[in-house]
NUFIDO-628453 format. One record per residue (C-alpha): residue number from 0; x, z, y; residue in one letter. Coordinates in pm, 1 decimal, padded with zeros to 6 digits. Each point is the difference from the previous one (the first is absolute). Example, Ala and Ser with C-alpha at 12.3 -4.5 7.8 and 13.67 -1.06 7.14 Angstrom:
! NUFIDO-628453
> 0/01230.0/00780.0/-00450.0/A
> 1/00137.0/-00066.0/00344.0/S
! end
This chain:
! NUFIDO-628453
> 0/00000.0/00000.0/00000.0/X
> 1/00260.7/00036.5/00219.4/X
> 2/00116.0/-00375.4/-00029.8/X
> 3/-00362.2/-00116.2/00095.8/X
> 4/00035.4/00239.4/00263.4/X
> 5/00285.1/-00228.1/00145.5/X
> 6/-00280.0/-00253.8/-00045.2/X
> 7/00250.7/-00165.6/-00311.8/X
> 8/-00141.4/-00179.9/-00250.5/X
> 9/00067.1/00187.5/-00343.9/X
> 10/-00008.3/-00064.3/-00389.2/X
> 11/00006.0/00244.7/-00200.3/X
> 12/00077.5/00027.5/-00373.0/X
> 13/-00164.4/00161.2/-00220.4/X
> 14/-00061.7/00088.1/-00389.0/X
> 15/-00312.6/00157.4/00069.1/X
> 16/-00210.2/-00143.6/00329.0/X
> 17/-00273.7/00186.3/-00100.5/X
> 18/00171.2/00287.8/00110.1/X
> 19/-00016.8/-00160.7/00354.8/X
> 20/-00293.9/-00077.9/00018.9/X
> 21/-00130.0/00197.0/00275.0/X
> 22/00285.5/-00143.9/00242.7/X
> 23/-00153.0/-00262.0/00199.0/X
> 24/00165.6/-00262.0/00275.4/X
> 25/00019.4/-00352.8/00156.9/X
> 26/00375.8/-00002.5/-00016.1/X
> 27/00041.8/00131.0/-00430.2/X
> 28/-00009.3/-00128.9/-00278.2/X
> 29/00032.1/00247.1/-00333.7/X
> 30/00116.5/-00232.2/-00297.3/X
> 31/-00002.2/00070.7/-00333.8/X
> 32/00339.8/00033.7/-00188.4/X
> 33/00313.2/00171.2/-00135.6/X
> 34/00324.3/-00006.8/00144.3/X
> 35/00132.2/00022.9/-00336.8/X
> 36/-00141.8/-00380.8/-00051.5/X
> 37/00184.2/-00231.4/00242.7/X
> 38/-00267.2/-00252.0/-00063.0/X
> 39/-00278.9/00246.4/00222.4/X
> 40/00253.2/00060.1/00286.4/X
> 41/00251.5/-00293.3/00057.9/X
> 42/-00229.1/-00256.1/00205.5/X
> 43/-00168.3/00306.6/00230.6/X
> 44/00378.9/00020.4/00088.3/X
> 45/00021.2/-00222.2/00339.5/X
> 46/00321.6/-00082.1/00195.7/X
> 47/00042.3/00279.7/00300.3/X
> 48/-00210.0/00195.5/-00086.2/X
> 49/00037.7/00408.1/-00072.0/X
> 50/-00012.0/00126.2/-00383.3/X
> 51/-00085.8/00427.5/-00044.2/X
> 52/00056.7/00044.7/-00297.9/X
> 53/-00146.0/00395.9/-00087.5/X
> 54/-00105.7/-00068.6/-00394.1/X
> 55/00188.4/00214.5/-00273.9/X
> 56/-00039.6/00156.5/-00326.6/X
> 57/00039.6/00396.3/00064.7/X
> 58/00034.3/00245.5/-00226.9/X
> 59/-00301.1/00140.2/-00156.6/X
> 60/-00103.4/00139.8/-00392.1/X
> 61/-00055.9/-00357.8/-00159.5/X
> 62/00302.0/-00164.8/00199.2/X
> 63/00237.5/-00092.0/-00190.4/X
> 64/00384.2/-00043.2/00173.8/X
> 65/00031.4/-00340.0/-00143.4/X
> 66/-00343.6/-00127.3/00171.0/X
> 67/00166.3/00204.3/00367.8/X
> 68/00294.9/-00272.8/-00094.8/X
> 69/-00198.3/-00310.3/-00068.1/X
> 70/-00231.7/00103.0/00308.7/X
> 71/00235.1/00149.1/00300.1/X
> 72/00310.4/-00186.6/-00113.3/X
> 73/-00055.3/-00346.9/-00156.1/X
> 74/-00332.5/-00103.5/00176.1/X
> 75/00139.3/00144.9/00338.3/X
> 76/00301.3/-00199.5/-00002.9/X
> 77/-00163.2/-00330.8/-00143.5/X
> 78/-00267.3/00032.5/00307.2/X
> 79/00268.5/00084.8/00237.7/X
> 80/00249.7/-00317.3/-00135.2/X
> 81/-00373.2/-00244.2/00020.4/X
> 82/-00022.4/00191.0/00341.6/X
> 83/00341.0/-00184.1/00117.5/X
> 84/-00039.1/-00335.0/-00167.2/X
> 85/-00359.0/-00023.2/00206.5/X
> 86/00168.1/00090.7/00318.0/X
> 87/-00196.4/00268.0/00084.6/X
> 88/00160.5/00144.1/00339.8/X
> 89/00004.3/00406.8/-00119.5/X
> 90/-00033.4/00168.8/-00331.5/X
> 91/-00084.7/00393.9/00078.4/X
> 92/00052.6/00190.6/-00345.7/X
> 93/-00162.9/00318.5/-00047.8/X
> 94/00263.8/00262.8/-00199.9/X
> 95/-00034.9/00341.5/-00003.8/X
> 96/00226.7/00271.2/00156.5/X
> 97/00055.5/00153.1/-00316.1/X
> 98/00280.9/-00247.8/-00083.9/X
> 99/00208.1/00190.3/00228.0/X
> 100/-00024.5/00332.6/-00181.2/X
> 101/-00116.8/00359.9/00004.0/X
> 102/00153.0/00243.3/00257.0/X
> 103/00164.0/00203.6/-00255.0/X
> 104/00262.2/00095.8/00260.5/X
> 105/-00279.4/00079.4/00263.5/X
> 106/00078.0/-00313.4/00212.4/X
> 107/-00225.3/-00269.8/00084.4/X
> 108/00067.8/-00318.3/-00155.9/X
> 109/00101.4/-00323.9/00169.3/X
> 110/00043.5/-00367.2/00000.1/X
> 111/00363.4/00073.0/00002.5/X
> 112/-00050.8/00196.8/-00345.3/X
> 113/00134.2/-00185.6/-00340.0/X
> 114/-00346.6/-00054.9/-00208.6/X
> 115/-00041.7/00269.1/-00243.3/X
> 116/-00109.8/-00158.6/-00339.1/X
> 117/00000.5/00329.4/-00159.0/X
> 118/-00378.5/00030.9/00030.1/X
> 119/-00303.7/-00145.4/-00152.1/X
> 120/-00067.9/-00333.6/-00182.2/X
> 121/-00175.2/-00060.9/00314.3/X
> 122/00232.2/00052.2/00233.2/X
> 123/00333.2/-00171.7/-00181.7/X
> 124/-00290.8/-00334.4/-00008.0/X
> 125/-00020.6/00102.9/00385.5/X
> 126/00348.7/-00030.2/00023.5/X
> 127/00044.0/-00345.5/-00215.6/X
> 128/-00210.2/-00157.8/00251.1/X
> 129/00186.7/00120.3/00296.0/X
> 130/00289.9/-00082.8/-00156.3/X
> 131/-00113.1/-00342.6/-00034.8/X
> 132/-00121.9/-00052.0/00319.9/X
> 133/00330.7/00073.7/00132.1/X
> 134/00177.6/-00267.4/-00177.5/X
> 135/-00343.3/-00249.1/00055.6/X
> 136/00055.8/00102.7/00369.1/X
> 137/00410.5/-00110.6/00009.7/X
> 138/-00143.3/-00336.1/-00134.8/X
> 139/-00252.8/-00038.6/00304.3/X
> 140/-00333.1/00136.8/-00070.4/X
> 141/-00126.2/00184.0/00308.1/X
> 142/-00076.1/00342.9/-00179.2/X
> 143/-00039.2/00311.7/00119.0/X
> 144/-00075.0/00340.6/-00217.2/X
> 145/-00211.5/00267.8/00090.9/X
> 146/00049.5/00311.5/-00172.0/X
> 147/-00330.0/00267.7/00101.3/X
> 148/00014.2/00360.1/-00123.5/X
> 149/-00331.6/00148.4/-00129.2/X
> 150/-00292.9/-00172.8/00130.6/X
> 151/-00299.4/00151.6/00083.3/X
> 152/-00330.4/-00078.6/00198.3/X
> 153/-00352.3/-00091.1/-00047.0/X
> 154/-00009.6/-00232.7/-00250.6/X
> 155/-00209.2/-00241.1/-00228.3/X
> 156/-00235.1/00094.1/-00278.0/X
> 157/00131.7/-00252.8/-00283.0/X
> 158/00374.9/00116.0/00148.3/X
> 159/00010.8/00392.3/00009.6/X
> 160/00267.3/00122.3/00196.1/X
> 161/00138.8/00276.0/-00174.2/X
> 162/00075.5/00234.1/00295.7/X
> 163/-00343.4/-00102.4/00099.4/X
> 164/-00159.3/00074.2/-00334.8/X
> 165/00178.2/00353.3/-00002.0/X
> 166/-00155.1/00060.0/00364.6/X
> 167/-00347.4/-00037.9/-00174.8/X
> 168/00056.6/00155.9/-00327.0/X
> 169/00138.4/00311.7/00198.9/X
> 170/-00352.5/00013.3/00278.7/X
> 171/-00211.6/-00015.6/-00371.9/X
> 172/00102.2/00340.9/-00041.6/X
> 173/00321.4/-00079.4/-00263.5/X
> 174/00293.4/00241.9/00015.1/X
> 175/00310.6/-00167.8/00129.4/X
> 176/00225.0/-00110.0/-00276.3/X
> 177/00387.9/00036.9/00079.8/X
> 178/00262.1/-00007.4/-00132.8/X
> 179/00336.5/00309.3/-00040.2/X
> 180/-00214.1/00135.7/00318.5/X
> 181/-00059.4/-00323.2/00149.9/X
> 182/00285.0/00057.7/00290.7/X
> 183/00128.4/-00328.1/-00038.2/X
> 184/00024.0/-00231.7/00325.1/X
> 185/-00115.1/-00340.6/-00044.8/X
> 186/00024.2/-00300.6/00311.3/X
> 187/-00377.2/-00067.0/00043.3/X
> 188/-00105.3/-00298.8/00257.8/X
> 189/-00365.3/-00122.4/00096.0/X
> 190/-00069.4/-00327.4/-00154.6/X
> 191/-00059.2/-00156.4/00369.2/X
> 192/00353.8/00084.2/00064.2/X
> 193/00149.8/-00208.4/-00287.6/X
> 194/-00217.6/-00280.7/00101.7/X
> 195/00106.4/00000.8/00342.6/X
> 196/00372.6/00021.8/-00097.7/X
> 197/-00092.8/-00297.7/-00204.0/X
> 198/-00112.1/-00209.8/00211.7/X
> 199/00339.0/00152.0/00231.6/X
> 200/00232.3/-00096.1/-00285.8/X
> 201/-00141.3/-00303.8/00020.7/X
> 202/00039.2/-00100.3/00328.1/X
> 203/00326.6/00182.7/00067.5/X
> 204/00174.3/00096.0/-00320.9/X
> 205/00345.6/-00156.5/-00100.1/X
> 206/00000.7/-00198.9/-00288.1/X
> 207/00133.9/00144.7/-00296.1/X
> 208/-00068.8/00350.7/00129.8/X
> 209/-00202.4/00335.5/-00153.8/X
> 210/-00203.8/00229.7/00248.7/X
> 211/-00118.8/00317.4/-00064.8/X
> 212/-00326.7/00059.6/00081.6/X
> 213/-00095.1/00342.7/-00008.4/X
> 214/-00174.0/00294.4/00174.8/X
> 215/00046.6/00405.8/00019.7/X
> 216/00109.4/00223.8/-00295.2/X
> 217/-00263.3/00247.4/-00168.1/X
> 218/-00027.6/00176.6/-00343.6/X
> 219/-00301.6/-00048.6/-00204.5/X
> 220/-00102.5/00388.8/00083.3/X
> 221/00001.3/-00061.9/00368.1/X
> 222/-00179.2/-00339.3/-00044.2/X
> 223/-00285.5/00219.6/-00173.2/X
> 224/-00034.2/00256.1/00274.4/X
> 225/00018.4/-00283.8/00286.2/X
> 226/-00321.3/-00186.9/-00157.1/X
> 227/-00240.6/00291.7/-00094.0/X
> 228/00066.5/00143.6/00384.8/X
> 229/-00066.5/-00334.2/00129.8/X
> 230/-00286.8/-00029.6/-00231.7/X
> 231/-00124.2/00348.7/00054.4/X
> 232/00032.0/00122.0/-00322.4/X
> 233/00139.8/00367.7/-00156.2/X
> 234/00331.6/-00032.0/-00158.8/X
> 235/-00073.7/-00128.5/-00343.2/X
> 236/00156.2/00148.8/-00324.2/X
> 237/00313.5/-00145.9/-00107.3/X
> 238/00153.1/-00043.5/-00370.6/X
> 239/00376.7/-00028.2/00011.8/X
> 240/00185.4/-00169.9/-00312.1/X
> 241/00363.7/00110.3/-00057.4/X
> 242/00206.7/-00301.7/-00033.8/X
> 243/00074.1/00116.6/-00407.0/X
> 244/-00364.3/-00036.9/-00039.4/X
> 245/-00121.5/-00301.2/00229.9/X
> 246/00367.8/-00175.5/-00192.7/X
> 247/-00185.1/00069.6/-00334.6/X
> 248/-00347.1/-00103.3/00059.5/X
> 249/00132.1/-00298.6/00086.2/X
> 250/00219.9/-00048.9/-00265.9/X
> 251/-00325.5/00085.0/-00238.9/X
> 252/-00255.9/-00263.4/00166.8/X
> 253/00303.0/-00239.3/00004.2/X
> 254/00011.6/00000.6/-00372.5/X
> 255/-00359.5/00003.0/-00017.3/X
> 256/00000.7/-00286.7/00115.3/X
> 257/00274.4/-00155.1/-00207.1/X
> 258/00287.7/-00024.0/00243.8/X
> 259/00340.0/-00013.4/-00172.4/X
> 260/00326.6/-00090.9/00121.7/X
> 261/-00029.4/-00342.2/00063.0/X
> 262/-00240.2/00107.9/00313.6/X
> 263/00202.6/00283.6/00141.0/X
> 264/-00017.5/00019.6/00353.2/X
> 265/-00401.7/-00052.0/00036.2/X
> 266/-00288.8/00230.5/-00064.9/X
> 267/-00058.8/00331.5/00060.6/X
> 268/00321.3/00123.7/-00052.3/X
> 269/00177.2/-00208.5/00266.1/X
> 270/-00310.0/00140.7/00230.7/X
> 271/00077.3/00331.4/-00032.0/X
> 272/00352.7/-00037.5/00085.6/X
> 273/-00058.9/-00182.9/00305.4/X
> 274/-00206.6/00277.4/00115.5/X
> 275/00280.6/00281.9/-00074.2/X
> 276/00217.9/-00157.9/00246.1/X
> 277/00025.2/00005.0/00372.0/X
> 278/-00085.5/-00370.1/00158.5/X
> 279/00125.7/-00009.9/00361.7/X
> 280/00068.1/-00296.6/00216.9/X
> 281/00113.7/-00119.7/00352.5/X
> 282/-00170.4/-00274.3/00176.3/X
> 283/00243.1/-00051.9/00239.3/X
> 284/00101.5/-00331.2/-00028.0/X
> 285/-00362.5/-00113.0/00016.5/X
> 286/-00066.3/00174.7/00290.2/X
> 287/00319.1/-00140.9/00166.3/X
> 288/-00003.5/-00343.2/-00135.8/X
> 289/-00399.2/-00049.6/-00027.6/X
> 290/-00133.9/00205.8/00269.6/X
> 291/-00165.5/00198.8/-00299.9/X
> 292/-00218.4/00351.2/00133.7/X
> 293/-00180.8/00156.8/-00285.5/X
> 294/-00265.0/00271.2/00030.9/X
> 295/00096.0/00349.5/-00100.4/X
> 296/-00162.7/00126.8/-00344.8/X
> 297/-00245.7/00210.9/00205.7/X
> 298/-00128.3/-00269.7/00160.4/X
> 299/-00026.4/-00236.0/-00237.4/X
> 300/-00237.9/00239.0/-00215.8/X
> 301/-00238.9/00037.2/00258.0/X
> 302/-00020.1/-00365.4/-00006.0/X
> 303/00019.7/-00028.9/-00389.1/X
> 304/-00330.9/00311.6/-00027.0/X
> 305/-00182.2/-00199.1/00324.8/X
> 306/00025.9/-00310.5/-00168.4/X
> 307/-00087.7/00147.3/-00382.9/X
> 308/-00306.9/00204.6/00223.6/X
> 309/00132.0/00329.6/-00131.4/X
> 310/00134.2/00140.5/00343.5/X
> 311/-00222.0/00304.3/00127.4/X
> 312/-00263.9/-00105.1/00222.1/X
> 313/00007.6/-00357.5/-00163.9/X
> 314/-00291.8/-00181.6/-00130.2/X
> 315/00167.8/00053.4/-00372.4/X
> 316/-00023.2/00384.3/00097.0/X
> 317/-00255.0/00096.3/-00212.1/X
> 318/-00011.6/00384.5/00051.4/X
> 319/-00287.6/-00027.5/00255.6/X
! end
């Protein structure tokens, strides 16, 4: 929406354009297709014209690390190498900060940080595809990577948000579930923000270049408190795992459902980990280079619970 904003004329692709159905405008077109089929893509692909590519396999239960491969590496690349050979005049790929790395030494990550490939199955795909579109960028292609902490915001009902879909779950009355005390700071950004610094790295960004794209730093304890006061709610009950026994429930459903070694990496096990560790980023360079001025967390919830109607006094309020 923000490219018909700019009164551009926009495709987008899509496996499932039912799931868009409800988006309406002179200036877009939804077509039906799968970047992981050349065949669906390659003529919508016009000479200076602007690619965003945001698609990617993340990891969830019934992901396996070979389909994050296939999806975020292979198809990524092919579309970005098709990109080039159509002449397209920018290619903005969407990563994800976490290829830089947890803050295990307390110190917000950078672009100047090596890529940390000790994490997930997602996140070493992640890091393929940046890695690619380095070398794709040193041949010519006009790419740019985008690399957004945790994104959160009002969202769309056949794509939950999952910061969005804790927000509800926790005004339903359910405890807050954290994790080893849930202390842990984590980059969050409103989803407005990365779209904006988007459209920036667009515009501005230098070829071949990553741009963190983050917001303020809050653990998942203080993210509780922040939305039940905005919301007007009581402090709700919290259950706190240990990390021994959040690592071996997910170990169990893991098994369950028949992971082995050949899948390491994905699942529940690689989720847990994740949210052990301490994610903290510096959007410096994007605010330098792009002109990039996110909201703080605060803010961004009041805009996330007005736009979900669950702030207090909103028409979703429904305590009379």
């Amino acid at each position: 929406m923000a490219l018909l904003a700019q009164d551009r004329s926009v495709v987008a692709l899509c496996r499932k354009p039912e799931a868009l159905a409800d988006l309406r405008h002179p200036h877009l077109r939804i077509a039906a297709g799968d970047f992981r089929d050349p065949a669906s893509y390659t003529e919508l692909l016009t000479s200076g014209a602007s690619v965003f590519h945001l698609a990617a396999m993340r990891n969830q239960p019934q992901v396996r690390a070979r389909e994050m491969e296939e999806v975020n590496v292979e198809a990524t690349l092919n579309l970005a190498r098709r990109s080039g050979d159509r002449g397209i005049a920018r290619f903005v790929h969407v990563a994800t900060a976490l290829i830089f790395g947890p803050a295990r030494d307390g110190r917000a990550r950078t672009e100047q940080d090596d890529l940390d490939p000790t994490g997930s199955a997602y996140v070493r795909s992640k890091i393929a595809a940046v890695r690619g579109a380095r070398d794709l960028a040193r041949e010519g292609l006009p790419v740019v990577t985008v690399c957004p902490t945790i994104v959160f915001g009002p969202d769309h009902p056949s794509h939950p948000n999952r910061v969005s879909s804790e927000i509800r779950r926790l005004l339903k009355g359910w405890p807050g579930i954290w994790l080893a005390g849930g202390r842990q700071s984590r980059n969050l950004v409103f989803v407005e923000d990365v779209v904006r610094g988007m459209l920036a790295a667009e515009e501005r960004g230098t070829k071949g270049e990553e741009y963190l794209l983050g917001g303020d730093e809050i653990a998942p304890r203080e993210l509780t408190r922040q939305v039940l006061a905005l919301a007007g709610r009581r402090n709700a009950r919290a259950l706190s795992l240990p990390a021994g026994a959040a690592r071996a429930a997910a170990w169990i459903l893991d098994r369950l459902r028949g992971q082995d070694r050949r899948t390491a990496g994905a699942g529940y096990a690689a989720a847990v980990e994740t949210l052990l560790l301490e994610w903290r980023f510096s959007s410096a360079k994007a605010r330098r280079d792009l002109g990039y001025q996110p909201l703080s967390v605060a803010e961004g919830l009041v805009r996330t619970l007005d736009g979900l109607q669950l702030l207090k006094g909103s028409r979703g309020d429904d305590r009379g």
